[in-house]
C-alpha positions in Angstrom: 0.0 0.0 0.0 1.3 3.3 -0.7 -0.2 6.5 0.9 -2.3 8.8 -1.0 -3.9 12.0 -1.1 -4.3 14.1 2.5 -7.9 13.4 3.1 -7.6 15.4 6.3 -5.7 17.4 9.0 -5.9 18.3 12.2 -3.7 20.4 14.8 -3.6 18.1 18.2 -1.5 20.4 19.9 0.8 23.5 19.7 3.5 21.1 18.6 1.9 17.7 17.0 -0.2 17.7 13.8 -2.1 14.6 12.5 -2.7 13.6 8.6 -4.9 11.5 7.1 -5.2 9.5 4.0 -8.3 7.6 3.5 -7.6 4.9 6.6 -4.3 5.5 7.6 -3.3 8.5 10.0 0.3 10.3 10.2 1.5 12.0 13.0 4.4 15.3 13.1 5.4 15.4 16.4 8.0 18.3 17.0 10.6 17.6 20.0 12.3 20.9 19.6 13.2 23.1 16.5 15.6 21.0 15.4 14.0 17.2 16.0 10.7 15.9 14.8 9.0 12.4 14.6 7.2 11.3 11.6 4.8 8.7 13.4 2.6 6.2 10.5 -0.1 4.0 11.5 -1.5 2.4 8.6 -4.5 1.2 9.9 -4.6 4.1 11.6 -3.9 2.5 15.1 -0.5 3.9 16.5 1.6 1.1 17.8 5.5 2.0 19.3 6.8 -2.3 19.8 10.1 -0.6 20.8 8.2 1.5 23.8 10.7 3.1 25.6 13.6 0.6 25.1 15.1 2.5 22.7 14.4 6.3 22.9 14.8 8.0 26.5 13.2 10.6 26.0 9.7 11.4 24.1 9.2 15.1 25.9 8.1 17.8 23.4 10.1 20.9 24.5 9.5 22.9 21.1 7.3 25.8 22.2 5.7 25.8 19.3 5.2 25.5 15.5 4.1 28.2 13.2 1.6 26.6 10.7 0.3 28.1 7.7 -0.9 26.4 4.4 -0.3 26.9 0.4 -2.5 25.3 -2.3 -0.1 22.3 -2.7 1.2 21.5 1.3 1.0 22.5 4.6 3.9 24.1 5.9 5.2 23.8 9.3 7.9 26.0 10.6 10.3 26.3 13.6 13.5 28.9 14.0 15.8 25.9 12.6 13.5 24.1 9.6 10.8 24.4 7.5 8.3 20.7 7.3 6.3 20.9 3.9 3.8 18.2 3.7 2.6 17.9 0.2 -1.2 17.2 -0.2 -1.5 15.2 -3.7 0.0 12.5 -2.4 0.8 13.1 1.3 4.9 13.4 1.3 7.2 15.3 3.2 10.2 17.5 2.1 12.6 19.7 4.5 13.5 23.0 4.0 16.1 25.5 6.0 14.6 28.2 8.0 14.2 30.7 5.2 12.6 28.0 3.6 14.7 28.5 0.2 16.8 25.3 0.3 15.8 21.6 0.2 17.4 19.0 3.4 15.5 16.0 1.9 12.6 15.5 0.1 11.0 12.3 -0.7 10.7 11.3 -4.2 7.0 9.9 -3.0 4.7 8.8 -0.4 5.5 6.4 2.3 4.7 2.8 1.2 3.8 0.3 3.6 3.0 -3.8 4.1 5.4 -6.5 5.0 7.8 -3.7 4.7 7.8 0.0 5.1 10.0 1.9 2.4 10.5 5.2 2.7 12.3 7.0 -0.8 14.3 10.4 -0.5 16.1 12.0 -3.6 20.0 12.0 -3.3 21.8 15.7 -3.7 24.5 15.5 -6.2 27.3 16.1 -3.6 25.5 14.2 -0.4 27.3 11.7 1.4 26.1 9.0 3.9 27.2 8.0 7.2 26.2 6.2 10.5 24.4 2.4 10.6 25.9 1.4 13.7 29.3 -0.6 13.8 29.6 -1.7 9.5 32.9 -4.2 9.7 34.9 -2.1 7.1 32.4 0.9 6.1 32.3 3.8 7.6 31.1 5.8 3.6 28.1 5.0 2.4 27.5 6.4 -0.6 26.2 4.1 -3.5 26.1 1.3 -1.4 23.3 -0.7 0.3 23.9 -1.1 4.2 21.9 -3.8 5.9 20.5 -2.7 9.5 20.4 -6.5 11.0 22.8 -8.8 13.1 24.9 -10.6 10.5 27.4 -11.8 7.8 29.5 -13.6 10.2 32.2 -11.8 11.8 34.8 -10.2 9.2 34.6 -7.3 6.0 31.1 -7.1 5.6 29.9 -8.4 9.0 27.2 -6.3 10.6 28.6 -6.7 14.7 26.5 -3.8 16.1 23.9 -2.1 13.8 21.6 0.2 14.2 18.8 2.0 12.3 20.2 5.2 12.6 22.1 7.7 9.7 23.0 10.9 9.0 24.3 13.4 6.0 27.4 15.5 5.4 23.9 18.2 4.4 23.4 18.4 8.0 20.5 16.0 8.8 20.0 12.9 10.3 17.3 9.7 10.5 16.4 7.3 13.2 14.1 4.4 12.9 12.5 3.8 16.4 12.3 0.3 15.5 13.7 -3.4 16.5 13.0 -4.5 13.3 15.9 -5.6 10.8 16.0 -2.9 7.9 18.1 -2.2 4.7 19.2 1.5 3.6 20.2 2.0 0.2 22.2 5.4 -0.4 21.8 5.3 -3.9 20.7 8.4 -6.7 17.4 7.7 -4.7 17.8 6.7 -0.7 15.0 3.8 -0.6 15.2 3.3 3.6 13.0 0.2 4.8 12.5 -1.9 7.7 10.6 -5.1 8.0 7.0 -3.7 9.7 4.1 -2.6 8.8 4.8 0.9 10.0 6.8 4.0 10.0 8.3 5.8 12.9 11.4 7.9 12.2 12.7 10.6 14.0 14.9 13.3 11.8 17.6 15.9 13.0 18.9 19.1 11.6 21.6 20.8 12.4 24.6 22.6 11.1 27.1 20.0 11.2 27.0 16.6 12.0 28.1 17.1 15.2 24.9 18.8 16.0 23.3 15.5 14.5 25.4 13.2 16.6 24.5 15.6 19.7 20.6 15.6 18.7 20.5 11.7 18.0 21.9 10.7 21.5 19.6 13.3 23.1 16.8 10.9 21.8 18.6 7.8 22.4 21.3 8.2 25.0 24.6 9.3 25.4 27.8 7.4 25.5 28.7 5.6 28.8 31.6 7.3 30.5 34.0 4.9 31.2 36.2 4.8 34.7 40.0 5.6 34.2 41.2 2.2 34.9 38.7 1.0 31.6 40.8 3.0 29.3 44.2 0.5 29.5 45.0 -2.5 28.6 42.2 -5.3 29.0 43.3 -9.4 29.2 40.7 -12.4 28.5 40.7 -15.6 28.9 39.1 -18.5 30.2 40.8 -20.1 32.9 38.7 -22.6 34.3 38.1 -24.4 30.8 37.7 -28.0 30.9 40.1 -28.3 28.0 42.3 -25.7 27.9 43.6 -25.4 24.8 46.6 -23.5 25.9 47.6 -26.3 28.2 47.5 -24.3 31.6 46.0 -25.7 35.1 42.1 -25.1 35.2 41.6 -22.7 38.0 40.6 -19.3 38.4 43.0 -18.3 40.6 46.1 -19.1 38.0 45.1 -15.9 36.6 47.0 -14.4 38.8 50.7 -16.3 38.2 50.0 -16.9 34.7 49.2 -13.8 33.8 49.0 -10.4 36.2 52.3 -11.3 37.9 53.7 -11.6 34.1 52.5 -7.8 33.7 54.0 -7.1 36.6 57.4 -9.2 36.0 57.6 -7.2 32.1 56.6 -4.3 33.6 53.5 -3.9 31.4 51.1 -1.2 32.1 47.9 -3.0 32.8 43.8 -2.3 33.8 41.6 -5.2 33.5 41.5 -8.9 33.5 38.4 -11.3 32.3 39.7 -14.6 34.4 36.9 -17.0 33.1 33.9 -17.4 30.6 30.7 -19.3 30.6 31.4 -22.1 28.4 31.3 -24.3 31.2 34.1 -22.7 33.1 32.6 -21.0 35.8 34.7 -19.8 38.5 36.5 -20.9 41.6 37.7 -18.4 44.6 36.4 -15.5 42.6 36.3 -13.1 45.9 40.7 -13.8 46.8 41.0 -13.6 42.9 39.4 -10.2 42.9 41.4 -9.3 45.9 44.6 -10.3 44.4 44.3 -9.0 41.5 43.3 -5.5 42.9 46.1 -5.2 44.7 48.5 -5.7 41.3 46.7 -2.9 40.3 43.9 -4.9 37.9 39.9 -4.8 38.4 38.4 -7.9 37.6 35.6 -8.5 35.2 33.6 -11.7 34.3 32.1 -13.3 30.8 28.5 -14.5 30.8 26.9 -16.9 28.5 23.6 -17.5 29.8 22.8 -14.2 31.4 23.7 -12.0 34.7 21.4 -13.6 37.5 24.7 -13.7 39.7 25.7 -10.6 39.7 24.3 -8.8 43.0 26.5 -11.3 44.6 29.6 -11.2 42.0 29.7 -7.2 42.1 28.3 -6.6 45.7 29.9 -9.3 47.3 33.3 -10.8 45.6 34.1 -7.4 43.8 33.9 -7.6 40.2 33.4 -4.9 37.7 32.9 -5.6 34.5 30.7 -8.2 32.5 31.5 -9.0 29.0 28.1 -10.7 26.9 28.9 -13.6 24.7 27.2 -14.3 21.8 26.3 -17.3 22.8 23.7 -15.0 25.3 23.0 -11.6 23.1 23.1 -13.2 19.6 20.1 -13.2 19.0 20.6 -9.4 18.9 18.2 -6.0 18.4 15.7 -5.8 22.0 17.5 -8.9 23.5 20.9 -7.6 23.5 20.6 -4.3 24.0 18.4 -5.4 27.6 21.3 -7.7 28.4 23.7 -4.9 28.0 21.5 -2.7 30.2 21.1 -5.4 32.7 24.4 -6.1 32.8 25.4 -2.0 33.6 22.7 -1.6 35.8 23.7 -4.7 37.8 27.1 -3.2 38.5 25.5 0.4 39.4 23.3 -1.0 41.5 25.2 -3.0 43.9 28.3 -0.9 44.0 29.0 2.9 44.0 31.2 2.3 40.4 30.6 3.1 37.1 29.0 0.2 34.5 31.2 -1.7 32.3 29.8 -3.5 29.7 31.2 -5.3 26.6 29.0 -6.5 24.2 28.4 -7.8 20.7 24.8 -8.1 18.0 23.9 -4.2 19.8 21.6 -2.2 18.5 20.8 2.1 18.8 21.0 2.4 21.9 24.1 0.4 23.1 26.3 3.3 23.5 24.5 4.2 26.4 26.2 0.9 28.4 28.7 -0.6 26.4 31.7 -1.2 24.4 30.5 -2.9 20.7 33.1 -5.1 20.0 33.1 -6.6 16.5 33.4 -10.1 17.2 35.8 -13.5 17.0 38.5 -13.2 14.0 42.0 -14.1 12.9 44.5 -12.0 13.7 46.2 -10.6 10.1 46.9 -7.4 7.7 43.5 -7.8 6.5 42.0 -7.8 10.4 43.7 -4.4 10.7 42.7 -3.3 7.4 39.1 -3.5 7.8 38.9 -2.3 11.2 40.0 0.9 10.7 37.1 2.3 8.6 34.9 0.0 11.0 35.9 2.1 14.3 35.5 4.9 12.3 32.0 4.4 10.9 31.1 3.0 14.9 31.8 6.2 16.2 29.9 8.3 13.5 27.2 6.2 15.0 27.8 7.7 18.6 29.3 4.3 19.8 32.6 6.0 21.0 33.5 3.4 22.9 34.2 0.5 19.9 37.0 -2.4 19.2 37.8 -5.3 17.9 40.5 -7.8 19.9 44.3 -6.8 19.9 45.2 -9.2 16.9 42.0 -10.9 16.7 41.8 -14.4 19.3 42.8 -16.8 16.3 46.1 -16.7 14.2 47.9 -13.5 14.5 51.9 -13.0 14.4 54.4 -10.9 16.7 54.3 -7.7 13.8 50.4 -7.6 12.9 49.9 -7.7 16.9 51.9 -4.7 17.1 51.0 -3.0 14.7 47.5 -3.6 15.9 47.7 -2.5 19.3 49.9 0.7 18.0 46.6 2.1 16.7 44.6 1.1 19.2 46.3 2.6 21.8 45.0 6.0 20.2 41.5 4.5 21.0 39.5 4.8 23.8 39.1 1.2 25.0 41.1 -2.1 23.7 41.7 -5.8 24.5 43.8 -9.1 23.8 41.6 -11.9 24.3 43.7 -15.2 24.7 43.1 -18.9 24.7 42.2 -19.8 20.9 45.7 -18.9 19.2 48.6 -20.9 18.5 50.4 -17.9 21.0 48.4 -15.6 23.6 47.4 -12.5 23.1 49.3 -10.9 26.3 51.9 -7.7 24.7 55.2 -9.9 26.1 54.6 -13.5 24.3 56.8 -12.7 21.5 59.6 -11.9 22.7 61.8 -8.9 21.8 61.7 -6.6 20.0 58.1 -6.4 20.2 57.7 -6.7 24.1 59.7 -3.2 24.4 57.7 -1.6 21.2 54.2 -2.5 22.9 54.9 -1.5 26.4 56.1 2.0 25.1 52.6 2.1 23.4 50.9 1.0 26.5 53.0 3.5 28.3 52.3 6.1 25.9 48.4 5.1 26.2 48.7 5.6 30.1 50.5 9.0 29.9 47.7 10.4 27.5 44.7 8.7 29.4 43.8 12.7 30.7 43.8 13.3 26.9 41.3 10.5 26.1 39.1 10.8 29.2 38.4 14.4 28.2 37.2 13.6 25.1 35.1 10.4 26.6 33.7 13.0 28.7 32.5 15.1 25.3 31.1 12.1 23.9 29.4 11.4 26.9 28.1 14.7 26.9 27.2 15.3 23.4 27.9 11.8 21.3 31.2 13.0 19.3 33.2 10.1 19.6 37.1 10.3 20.3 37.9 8.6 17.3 36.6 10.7 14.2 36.6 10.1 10.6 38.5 13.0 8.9 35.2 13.9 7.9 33.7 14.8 11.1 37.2 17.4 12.0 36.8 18.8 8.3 33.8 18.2 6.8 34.8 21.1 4.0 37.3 19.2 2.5 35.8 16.9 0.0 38.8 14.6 0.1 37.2 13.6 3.7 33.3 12.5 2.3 34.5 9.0 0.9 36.7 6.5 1.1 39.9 8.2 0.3 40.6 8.5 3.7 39.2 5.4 5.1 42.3 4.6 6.7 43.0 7.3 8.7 41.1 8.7 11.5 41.3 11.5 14.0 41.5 10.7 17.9 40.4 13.5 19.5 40.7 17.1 18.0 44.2 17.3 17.6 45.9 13.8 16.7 45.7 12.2 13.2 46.5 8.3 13.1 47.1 6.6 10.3 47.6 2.9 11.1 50.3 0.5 9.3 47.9 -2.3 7.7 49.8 -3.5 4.6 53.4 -6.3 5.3 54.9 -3.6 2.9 58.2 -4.0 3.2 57.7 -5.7 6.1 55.3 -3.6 7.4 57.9 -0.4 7.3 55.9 1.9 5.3 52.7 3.4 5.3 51.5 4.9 1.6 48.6 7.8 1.1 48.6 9.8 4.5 46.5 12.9 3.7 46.4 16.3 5.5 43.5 18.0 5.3 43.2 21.9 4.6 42.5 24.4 7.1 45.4 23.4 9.3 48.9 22.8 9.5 50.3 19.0 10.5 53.5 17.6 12.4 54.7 14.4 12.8 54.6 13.7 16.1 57.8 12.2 16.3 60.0 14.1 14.7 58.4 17.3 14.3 58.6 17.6 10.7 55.7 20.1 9.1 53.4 19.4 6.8 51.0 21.7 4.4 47.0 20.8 4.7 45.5 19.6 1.5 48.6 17.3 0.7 49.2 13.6 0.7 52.3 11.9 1.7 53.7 8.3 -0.1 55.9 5.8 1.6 56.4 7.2 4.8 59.0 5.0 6.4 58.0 3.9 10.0 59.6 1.2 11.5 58.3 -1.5 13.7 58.7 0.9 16.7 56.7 3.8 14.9 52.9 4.4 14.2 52.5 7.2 11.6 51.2 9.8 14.3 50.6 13.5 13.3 49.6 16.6 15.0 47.4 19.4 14.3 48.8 23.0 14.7 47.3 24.2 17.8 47.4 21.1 19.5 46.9 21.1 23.3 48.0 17.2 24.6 47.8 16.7 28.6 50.1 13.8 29.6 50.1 12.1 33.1 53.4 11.3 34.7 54.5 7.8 33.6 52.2 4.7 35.2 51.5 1.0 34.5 48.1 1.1 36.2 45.7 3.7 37.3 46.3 5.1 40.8 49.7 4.0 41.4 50.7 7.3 41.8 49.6 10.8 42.1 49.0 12.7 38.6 50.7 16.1 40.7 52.7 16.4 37.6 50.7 17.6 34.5 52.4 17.7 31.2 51.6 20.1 28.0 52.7 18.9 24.7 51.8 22.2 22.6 52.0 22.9 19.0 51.1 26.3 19.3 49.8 28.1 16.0 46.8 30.5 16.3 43.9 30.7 19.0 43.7 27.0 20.5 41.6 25.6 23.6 41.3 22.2 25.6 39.3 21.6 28.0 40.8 19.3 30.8 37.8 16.8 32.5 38.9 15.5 36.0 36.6 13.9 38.7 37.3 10.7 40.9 37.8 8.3 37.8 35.7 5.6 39.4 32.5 6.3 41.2 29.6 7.8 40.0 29.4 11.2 41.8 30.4 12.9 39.0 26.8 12.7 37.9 26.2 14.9 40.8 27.8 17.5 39.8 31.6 16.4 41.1 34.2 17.2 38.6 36.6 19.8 37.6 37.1 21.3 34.6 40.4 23.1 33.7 40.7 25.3 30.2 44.0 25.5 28.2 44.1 28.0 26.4 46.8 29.0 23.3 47.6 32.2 21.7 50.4 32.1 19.0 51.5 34.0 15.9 50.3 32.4 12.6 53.7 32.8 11.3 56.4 35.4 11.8 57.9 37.2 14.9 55.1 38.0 17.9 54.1 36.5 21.1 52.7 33.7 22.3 51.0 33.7 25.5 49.6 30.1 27.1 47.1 30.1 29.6 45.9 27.6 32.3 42.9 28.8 34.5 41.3 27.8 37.4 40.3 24.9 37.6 36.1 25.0 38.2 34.4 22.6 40.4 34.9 19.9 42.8 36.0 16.6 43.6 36.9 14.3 46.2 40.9 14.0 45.7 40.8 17.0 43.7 44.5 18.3 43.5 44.6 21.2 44.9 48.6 22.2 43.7 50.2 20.9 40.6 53.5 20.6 38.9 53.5 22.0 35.3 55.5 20.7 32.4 55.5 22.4 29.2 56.4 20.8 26.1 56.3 23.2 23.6 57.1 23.1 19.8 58.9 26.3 19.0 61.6 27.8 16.0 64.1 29.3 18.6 65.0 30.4 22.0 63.0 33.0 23.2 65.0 35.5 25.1 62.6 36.5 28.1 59.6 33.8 29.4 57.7 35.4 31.9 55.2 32.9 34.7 52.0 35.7 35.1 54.8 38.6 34.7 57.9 36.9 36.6 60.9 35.9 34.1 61.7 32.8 34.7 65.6 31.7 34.2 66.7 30.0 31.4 69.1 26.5 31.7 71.2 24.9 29.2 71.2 21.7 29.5 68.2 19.6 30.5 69.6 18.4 33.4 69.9 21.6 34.9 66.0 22.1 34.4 65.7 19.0 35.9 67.3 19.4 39.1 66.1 23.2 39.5 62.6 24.4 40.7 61.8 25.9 37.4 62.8 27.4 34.8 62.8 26.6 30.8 65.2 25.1 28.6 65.0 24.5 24.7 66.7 22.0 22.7 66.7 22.9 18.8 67.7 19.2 17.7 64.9 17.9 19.6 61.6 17.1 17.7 62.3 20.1 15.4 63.0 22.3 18.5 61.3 21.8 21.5 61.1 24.2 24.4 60.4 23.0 27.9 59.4 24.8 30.9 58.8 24.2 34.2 56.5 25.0 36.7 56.9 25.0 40.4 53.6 23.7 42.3 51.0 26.4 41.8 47.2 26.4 43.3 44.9 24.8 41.1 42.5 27.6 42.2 44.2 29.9 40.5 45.6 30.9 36.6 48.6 30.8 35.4 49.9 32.3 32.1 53.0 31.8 30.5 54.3 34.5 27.6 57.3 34.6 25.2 58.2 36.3 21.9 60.4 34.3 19.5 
């Protein structure tokens, strides 16, 4: 059936409008300016099967709607959008404000029965992104995408979907639907799911960023993780019947076998999974916890068959993080996603922490309690490969906190594990998961060289956790994810809209990563990095500059180097060096700047583990960056107060700053006072502070030093080169 005419209308409220068309009835329900639902019931019966699973939050706040009518549609109208529904047939197109510019319009009416097919006509230049975690799409121009749980595990694989989208034009669609569904971004977008109904919410904004922020408003923002969840995670089962890897079958061998061995290779290190539920179970689970705590690891346990233990395994014996097999959530779509929230709400509930949930065959809705992972594969070139665009497209679906296994569990070798964990230490959240390879997945079993190269990735992933918690606290708080696709930094460049830079993604603001995913000459170089316009770029390593709207061929990066490049203007905190979270005070606080222009970051601090931060409990600290764009003139660097409160707030703090600069500068003043300059970096070392610049370091690097200062109050550094 296919809707027809508009046989009549009706205003229900200040901000919902009803249509009819012969039998069936339509519903415009505006949520604010800039999100309204388009609600079908055929029959003219409304029916919502996803109730409140899905969407959190059905309140209309929009004010109000200015309605007015033409001879050919009704025209609805908030500050942000113009709705036109046509009359002959009943369709819908989008217009901006002014109503001069087509969003989307559909090419015709809605068309319902086994299936519900909704058809919008593609702008020349549009571009498609979003579907939930894709395995190796993150584009989706002139490509069908299938919304379901699917396609094994590898390219193609469909490991978290969900029936949400959005356009480089500034708009966005959400299906409030279980259902299974299939989007084709074609010359003409033809967007079904399996019902016989049609319930879609749309957002506008003016980038998609706003449509990232406007989507999680409706369907809930990213989980924000504890500290100790952003290092290094271990799995295995040990308390398998046949253990493949040959070791004793007890839960408490975790501890020799494997956190004294982080401890013995002096691996930084956050969470262990000792067992799973294919017939393992667990033995001395409360000592295990125990032990393992005090090596500086939180435990966490895998569930096959559901959570019905866990009051007593969180409350009681300590655990802290549950991990959904698909042997439990398979099934996928309303099942999984209430296992995931069972699962969170089970660790909120009977302790004072913060849910940690990791889960495969999610759905919209997901991000709200748990890492997607996308599922069981071989470890190869090709694993890193497709992974890449797959963490990218995940978190253009607002599930920032997304992975797939260091190396896979099967196959694997010492160089693609790491090169795989290189990357994925400029990720949020990662884990080996041992136990079905020919050699575990832990960052010591090959040996050297590549035990050294991964714990000074694990280190370096420890030292910038203050970097990647601040931006897990601005996806939490409006659904950008850390890792970004070029095109969410720069959508402007065109270069970023489709696949040309599919291998190369942004974590945070100011880092570009471009993993190694070819055996290239051995893996040694890394072909087509490209550096988008609008800013300059160094490497991260050696300093070298780069011009935006360039590409580079065969950079050469050994084993020990991930191609790693900075935007001008950068602002990178760093922690003092630690292998687990809380092993010592973070009193020192290190600035890596690459000053160039006006530049701000904003530094999120609260307890790292509880959940008083939703009360309000947290700290917030501004960076702030004032440089020349080129030539002579000063540069002035600010840190203010820090606003707000914690428990274990610091109220004093050691300043290091690491700054990329051309020369010497003659005079540095700390809020007016010239500080003294030292000629050797051991004198800066051994002196209270002071700055110090080496020219051969990085492409010249100045550091200075900052006695302990009040948190309370500003500092601001100044020098002219």
């Amino acid at each position: 059936m296919t809707l027809g005419d508009v046989t009549a209308f009706r205003k229900i409220s200040p901000r919902e409008f009803e249509f009819e068309s012969n039998y069936s009835k339509l519903k415009v329900a505006f949520h604010r300016d800039d999100i309204f639902r388009i609600w079908l019931a055929p029959d003219g019966e409304y029916t919502n099967p996803a109730a409140d699973e899905i969407v959190i939050d059905y309140e209309l706040r929009q004010p109000g709607v200015k309605q007015s009518e033409t001879r050919e549609y009704y025209k609805l109208q908030t500050r942000t959008n113009v709705l036109r529904v046509y009359k002959k047939p009943l369709r819908f197109a989008l217009y901006d404000r002014n109503d001069k510019t087509c969003v989307w319009e559909e090419v015709g009416p809605l068309t319902f029965g086994t299936k519900t097919y909704q058809q919008i006509k593609r702008q020349p230049d549009e571009y498609f992104y979003g579907c939930g975690m894709q395995n190796g799409y993150f584009s989706h121009r002139d490509k069908d995408i299938l919304i379901e749980v699917g396609g094994g595990w590898d390219d193609g694989a469909r490991s978290n979907p969900a029936p949400f989208f959005m356009s480089s034009k500034g708009w966005g669609a959400f299906r409030n639907t279980f259902t299974p569904g299939k989007y084709s971004f074609r010359d003409t977008l033809n967007l079904s799911h399996d019902e016989n109904r049609f319930d879609c919410f749309f957002f506008t904004g003016s980038s998609m960023k706003d449509v990232l922020n406007r989507y999680t408003d409706i369907t809930g923002k990213p989980f924000m993780p504890a500290m100790w969840m952003l290092t290094m995670g271990d799995a295995n089962c040990y308390n398998k019947p046949e253990q493949r890897t040959g070791w004793p079958q007890t839960t408490p061998d975790v501890i020799k076998l494997v956190a004294d061995k982080y401890i013995e290779y002096d691996m930084p290190r956050g969470w262990i999974l000792p067992n799973d539920g294919y017939g393992c179970g667990y033995v001395r689970l409360d000592s295990v916890v125990q032990e393992l705590q005090k090596r500086g690891i939180k435990t966490g346990l895998w569930t096959e068959n559901g959570v019905d233990k866990i009051a007593t395994e969180v409350g009681k014996y300590g655990s802290r993080l549950c991990k959904l097999d698909v042997a439990w959530v398979g099934d996928g779509y309303e099942f999984a996603l209430n296992g995931a929230r069972a699962a969170f709400e089970g660790i909120e509930k009977n302790s004072n922490e913060r849910g940690f949930v990791w889960t495969v065959c999610g759905w919209a809705g997901t991000q709200r309690y748990a890492t997607v992972w996308s599922g069981d594969q071989s470890g190869n070139w090709e694993y890193i490969r497709f992974h890449i665009p797959t963490l990218i497209g995940s978190g253009l679906s607002a599930q920032n906190a997304a992975t797939g296994d260091v190396d896979g569990i099967f196959g694997g070798s010492a160089r693609t594990y790491t090169r795989d964990l290189q990357w994925k230490c400029f990720t949020p959240i990662l884990m080996g998961m041992s136990g079905w390879a020919e050699v575990n997945k832990q960052p010591w079993n090959y040996g050297e060289p590549y035990t050294t190269i991964n714990r000074d990735f694990l280190r370096l992933k420890m030292r910038m956790n203050p970097y990647f918690y601040s931006y897990c606290r601005e996806a939490h708080t409006t659904g950008v994810p850390t890792v970004r696709g070029m095109v969410l930094e720069f959508p402007e460049d065109t270069v970023t809209w489709g696949t040309e830079t599919q291998y190369q993604f942004m974590s945070g603001e100011w880092l570009m990563v471009a993993p190694v995913y070819t055996k290239k000459a051995w893996g040694t170089v890394r072909d087509s990095i490209y550096f988008a316009k609008g800013a300059k770029w160094f490497d991260y390593w050696s300093g070298k500059e780069y011009e935006g709207g360039t590409w580079l061929d065969t950079y050469k990066c050994a084993l020990d180097k991930l191609p790693v490049f900075v935007r001008g203007g950068a602002i990178i905190p760093l922690y003092p060096q630690m292998n687990y979270v809380w092993e010592r005070p973070a009193d020192t606080l290190t600035l890596q700047l690459w000053p160039s222009g006006k530049s701000q970051f904003c530094l999120y601090e609260d307890d790292q583990i509880t959940r008083d931060y939703r009360d309000g409990k947290f700290a917030e600290t501004w960076i702030r960056v004032s440089a020349p764009e080129a030539g002579a003139g000063e540069t002035v660097i600010r840190v203010d107060a820090a606003k707000g409160d914690f428990a274990g707030r610091l109220k004093e703090r050691t300043y290091v700053f690491d700054v990329q600069a051309s020369g010497c500068p003659e005079k540095l003043t700390l809020n007016g006072k010239a500080l003294p300059l030292y000629y050797t970096a051991l004198e800066l070392d051994e002196a209270g502070e002071g700055y110090y610049f080496n020219p051969d370091d990085r492409g010249g690097r100045l550091t200075v030093k900052v006695a302990p200062v009040s948190t309370d109050k500003p500092l601001e550094l100044k020098y002219a080169l």
